[in-house]
C-alpha positions as CSV (number, residue, x, y, z in Angstrom):
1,X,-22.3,49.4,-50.7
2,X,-19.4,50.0,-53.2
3,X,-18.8,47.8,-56.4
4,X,-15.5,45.2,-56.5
5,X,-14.2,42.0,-58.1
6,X,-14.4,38.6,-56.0
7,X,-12.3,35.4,-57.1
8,X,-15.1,32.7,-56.1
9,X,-14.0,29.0,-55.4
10,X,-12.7,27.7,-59.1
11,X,-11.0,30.9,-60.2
12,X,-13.3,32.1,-61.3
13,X,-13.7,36.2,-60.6
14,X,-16.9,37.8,-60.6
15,X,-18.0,41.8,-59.8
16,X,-20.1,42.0,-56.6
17,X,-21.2,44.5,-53.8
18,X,-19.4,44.5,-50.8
19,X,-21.7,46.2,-47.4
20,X,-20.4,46.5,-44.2
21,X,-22.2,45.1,-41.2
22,X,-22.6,46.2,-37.8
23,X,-22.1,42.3,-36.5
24,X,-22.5,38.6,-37.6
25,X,-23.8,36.5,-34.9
26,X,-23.5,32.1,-35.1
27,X,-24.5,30.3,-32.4
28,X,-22.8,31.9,-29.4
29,X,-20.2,33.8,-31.5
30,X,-20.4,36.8,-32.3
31,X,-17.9,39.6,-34.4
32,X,-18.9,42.7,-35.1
33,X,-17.8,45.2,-38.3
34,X,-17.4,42.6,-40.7
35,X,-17.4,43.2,-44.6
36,X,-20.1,41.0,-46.5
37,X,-19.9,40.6,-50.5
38,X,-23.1,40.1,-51.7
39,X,-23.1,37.6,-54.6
40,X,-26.6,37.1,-56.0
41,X,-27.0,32.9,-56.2
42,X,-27.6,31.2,-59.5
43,X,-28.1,27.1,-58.9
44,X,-30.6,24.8,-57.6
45,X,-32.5,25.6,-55.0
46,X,-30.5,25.0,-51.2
47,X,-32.0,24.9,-47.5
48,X,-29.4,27.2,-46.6
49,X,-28.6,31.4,-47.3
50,X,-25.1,32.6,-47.1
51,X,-21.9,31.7,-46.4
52,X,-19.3,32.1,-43.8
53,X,-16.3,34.1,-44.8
54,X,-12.6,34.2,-43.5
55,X,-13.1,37.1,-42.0
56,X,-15.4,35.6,-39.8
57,X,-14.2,32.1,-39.3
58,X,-10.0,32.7,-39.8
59,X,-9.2,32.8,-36.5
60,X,-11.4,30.4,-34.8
61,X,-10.5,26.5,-34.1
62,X,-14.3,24.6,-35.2
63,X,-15.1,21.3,-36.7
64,X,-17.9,20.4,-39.0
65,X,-20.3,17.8,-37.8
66,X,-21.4,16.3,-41.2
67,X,-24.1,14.0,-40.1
68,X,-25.7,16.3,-38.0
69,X,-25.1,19.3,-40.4
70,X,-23.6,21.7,-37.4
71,X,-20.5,23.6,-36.9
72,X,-19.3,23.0,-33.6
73,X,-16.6,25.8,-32.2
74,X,-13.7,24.2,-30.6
75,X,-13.2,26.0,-26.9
């Protein structure tokens, strides 16, 4: 991993590691040699770990089901 500076949702920037990975796999997509920060949470507690970045998601048409908590991938 090597040490850099992120600017988070607000403005706010913050220094983080940033690891390469060898793929990220959701649902039936798949892309592989992706860069991952790695931003240790502070917060309440959330049924969830991680997020999706733009590098994964930038070039894909999806929607966000809200009531049944999914995203969906648009063909």
């Amino acid at each position: 991993t090597q040490q850099t500076q992120f600017v988070v949702a607000g403005g706010k920037t913050i220094t983080t590691h940033v690891t390469k990975l060898d793929y990220v796999k959701v649902g039936s997509l798949k892309k592989e040699d992706l860069y991952a920060g790695i931003i240790e949470y502070e917060g309440p507690e959330v049924p969830h770990q991680g997020l999706l970045g733009m590098n994964f998601i930038k070039d894909l048409e999806y929607r966000i089901d809200f009531e049944k908590q999914f995203l969906v991938w648009e063909k």
